[in-house]
N, CA and C atoms as an extended XYZ file, in Angstrom:
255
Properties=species:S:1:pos:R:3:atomname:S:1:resname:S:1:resid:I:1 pbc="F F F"
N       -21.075       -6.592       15.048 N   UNK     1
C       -19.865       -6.153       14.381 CA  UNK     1
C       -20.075       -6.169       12.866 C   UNK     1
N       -19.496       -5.241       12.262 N   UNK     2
C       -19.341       -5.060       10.714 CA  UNK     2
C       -18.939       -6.219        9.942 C   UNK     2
N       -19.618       -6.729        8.755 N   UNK     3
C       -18.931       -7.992        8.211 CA  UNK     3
C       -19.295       -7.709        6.738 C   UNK     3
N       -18.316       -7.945        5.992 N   UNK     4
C       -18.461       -8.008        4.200 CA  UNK     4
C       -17.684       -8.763        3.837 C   UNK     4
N       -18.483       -9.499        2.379 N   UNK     5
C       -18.320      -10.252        1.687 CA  UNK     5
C       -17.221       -9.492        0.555 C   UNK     5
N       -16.486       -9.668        0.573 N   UNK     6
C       -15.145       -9.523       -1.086 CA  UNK     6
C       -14.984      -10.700       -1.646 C   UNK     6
N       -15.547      -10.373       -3.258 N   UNK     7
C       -15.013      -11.323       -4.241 CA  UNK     7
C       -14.462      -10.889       -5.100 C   UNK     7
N       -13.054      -11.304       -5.531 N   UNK     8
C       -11.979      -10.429       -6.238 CA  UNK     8
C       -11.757      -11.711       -7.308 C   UNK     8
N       -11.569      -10.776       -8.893 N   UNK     9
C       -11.322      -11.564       -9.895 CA  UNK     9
C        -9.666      -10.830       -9.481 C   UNK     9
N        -8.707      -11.605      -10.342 N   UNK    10
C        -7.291      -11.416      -10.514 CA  UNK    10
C        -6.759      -12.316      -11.294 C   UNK    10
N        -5.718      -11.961      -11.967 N   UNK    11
C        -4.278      -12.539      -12.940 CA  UNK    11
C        -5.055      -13.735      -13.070 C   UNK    11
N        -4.596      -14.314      -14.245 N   UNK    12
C        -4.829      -15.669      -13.975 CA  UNK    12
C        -3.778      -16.678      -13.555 C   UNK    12
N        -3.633      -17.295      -12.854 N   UNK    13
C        -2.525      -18.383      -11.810 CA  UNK    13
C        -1.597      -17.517      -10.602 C   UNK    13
N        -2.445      -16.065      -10.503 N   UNK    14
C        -2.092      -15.379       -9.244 CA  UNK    14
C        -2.722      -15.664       -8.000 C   UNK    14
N        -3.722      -16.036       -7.794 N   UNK    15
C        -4.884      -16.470       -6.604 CA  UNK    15
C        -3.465      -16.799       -5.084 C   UNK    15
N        -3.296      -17.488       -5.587 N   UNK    16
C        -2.184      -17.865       -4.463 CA  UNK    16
C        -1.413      -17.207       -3.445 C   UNK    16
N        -0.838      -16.413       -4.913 N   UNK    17
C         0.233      -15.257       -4.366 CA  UNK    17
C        -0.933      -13.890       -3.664 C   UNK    17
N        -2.016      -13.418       -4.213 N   UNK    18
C        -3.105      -12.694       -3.440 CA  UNK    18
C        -3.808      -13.393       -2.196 C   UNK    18
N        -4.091      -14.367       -1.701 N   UNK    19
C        -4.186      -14.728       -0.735 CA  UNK    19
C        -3.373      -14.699        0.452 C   UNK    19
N        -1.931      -15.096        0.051 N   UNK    20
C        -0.872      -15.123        0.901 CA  UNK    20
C        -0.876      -13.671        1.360 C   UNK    20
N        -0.812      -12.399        0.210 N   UNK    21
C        -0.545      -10.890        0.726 CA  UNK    21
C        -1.805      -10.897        1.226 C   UNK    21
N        -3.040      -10.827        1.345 N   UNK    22
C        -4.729      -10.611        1.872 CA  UNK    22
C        -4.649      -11.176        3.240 C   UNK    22
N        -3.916      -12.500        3.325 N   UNK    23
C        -3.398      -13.022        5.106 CA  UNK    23
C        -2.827      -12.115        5.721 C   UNK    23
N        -0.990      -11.790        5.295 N   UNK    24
C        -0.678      -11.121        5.475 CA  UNK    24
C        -1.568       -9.796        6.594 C   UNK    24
N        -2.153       -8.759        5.596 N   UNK    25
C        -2.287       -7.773        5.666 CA  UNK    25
C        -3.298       -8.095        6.657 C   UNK    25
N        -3.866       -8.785        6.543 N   UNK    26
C        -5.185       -9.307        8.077 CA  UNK    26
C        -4.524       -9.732        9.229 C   UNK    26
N        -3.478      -10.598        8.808 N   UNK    27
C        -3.484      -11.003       10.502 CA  UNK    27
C        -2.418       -9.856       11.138 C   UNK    27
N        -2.310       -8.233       10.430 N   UNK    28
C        -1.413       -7.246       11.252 CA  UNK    28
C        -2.747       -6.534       11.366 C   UNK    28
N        -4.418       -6.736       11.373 N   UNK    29
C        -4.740       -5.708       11.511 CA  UNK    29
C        -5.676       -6.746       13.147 C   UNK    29
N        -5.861       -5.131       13.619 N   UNK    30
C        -6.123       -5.426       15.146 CA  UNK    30
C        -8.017       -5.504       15.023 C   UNK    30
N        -8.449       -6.231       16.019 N   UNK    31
C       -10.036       -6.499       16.078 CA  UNK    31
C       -10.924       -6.792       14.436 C   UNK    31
N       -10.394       -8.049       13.701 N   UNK    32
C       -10.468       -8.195       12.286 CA  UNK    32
C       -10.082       -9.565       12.655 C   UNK    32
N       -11.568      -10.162       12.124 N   UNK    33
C       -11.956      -11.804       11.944 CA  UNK    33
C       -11.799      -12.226       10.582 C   UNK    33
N       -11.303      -13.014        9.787 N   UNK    34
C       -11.804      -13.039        8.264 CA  UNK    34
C       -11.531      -14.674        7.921 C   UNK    34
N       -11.865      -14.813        6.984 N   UNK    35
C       -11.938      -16.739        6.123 CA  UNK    35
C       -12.243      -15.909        4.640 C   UNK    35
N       -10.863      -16.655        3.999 N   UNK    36
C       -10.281      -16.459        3.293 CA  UNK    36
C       -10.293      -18.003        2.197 C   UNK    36
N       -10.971      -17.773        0.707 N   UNK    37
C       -11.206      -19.152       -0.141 CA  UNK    37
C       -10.468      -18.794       -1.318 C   UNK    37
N        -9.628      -19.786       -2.224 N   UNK    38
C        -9.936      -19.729       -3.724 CA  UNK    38
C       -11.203      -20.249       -4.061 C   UNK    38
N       -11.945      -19.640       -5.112 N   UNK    39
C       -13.049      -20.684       -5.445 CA  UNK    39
C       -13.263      -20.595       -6.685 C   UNK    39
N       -13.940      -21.367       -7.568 N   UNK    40
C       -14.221      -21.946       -9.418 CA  UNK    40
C       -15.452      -20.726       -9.209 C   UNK    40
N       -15.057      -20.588      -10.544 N   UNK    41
C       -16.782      -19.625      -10.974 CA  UNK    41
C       -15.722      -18.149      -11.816 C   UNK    41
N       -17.130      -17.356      -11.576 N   UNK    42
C       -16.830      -16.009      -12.212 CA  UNK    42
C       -15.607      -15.191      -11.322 C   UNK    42
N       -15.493      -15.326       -9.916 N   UNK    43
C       -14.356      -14.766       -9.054 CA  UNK    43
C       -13.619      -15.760       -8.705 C   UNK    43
N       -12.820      -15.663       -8.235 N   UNK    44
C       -11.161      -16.689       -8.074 CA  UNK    44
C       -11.447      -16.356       -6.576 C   UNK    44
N       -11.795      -15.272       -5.553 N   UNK    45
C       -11.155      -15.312       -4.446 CA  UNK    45
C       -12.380      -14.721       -3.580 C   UNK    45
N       -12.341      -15.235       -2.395 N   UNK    46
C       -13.938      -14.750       -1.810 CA  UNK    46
C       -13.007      -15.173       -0.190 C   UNK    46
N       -13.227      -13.428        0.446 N   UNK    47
C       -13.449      -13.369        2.078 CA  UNK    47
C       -14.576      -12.803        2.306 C   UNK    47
N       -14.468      -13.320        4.149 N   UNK    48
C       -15.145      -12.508        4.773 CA  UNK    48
C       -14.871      -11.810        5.874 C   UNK    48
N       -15.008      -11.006        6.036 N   UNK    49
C       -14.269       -9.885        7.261 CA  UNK    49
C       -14.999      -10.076        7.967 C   UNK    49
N       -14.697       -9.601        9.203 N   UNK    50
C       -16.180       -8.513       10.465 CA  UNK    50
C       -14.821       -8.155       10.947 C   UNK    50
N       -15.071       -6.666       11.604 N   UNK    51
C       -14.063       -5.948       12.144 CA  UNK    51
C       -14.953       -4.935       13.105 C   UNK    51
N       -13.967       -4.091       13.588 N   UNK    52
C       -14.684       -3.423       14.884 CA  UNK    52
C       -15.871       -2.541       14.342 C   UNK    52
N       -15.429       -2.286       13.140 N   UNK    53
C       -16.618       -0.992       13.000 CA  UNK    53
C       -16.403       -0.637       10.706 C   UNK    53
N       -17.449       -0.174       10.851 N   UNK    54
C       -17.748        0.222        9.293 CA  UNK    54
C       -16.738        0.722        8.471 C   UNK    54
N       -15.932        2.020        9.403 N   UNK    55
C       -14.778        2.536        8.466 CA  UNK    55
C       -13.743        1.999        8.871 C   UNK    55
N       -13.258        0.704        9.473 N   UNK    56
C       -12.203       -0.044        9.539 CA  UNK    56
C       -12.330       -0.449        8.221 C   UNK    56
N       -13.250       -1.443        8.256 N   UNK    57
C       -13.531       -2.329        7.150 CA  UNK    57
C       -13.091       -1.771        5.674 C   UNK    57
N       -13.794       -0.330        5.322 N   UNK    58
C       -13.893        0.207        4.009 CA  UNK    58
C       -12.226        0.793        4.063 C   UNK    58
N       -11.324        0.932        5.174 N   UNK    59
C       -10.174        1.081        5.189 CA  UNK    59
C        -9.159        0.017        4.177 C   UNK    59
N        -9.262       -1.139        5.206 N   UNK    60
C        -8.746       -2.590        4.547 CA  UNK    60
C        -9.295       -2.681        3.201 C   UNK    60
N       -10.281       -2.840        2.881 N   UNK    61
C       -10.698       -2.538        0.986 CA  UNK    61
C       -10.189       -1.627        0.407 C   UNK    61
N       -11.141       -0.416        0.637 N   UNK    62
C        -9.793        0.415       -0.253 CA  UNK    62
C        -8.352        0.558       -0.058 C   UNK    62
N        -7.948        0.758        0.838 N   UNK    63
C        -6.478        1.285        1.115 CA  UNK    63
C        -5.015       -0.130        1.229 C   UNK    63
N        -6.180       -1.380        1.302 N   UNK    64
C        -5.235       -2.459        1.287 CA  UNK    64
C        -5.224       -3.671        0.266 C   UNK    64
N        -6.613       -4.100        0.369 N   UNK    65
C        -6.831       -5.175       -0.514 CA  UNK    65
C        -6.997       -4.216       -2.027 C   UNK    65
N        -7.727       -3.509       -1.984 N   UNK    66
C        -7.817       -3.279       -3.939 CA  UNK    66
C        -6.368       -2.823       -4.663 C   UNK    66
N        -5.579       -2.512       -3.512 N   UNK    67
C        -4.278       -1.868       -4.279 CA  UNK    67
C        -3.193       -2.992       -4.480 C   UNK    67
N        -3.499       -4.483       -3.751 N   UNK    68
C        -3.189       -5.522       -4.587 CA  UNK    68
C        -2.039       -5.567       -5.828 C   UNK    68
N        -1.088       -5.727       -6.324 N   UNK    69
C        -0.951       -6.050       -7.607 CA  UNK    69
C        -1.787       -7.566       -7.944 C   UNK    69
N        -2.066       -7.381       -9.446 N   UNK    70
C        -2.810       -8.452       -9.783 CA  UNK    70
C        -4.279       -8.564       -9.094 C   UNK    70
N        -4.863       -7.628       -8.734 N   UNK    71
C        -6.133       -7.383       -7.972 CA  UNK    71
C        -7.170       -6.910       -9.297 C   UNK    71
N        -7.201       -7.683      -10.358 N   UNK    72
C        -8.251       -7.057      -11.510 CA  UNK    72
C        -9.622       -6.545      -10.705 C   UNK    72
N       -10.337       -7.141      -10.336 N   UNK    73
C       -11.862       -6.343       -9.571 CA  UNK    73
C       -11.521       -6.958       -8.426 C   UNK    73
N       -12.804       -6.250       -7.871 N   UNK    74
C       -13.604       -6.417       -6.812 CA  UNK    74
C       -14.867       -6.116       -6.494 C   UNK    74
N       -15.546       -6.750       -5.518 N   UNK    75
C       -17.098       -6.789       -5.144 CA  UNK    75
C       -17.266       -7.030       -4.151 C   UNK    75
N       -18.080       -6.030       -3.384 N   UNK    76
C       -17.924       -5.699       -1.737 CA  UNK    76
C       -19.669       -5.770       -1.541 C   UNK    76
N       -19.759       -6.571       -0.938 N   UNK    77
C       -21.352       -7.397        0.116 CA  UNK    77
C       -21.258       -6.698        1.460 C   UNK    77
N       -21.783       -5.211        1.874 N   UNK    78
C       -21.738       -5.759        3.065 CA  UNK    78
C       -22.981       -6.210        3.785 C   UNK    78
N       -22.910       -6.607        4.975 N   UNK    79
C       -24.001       -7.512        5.961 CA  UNK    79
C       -24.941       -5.950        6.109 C   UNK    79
N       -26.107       -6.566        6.332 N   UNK    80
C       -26.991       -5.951        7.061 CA  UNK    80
C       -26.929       -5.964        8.458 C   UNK    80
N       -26.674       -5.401        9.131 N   UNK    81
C       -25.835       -5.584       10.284 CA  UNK    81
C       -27.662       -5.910       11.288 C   UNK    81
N       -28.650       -5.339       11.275 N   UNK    82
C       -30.048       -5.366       11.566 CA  UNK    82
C       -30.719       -6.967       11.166 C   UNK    82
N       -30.215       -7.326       10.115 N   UNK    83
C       -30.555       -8.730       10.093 CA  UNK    83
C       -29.577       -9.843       10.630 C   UNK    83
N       -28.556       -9.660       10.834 N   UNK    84
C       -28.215      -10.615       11.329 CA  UNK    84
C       -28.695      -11.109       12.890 C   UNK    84
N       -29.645      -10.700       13.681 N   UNK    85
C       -29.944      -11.143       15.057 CA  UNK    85
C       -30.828      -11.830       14.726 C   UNK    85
């Protein structure tokens, strides 16, 4: 299954309120695993997806998570799907 890494800078003392909507919007989407962190450093917010297939995934990024308010960047990892066995 498809899996990418998102690390999103945003607002500063928003992390919270973007996590809560990033839950949200995951736990209505169907065959979509994810773990969800604040973390210290250069990005504030780091998931990881796997979902049924490639253009699910690039769906939920573009069309859900980057349109965010308070979503300053983002940075999309995805898996090598060949290395992971």
């Amino acid at each position: 299954m498809p899996t990418t890494y998102i690390l999103i800078n945003s607002d500063l003392g928003s992390d919270m309120e973007i996590i809560k909507q990033i839950k949200d919007i995951l736990d209505k989407e169907d065959a979509v695993k994810y773990e969800i962190q604040g973390v210290y450093g250069v990005y504030d917010i780091i998931i990881k997806i796997t979902a049924d297939s490639m253009d699910h995934l690039r769906g939920i990024i573009t069309n859900k998570i980057r349109k965010i308010d308070k979503v300053y960047s983002t940075l999309t990892m995805m898996v090598i799907e060949e290395q992971e066995k």
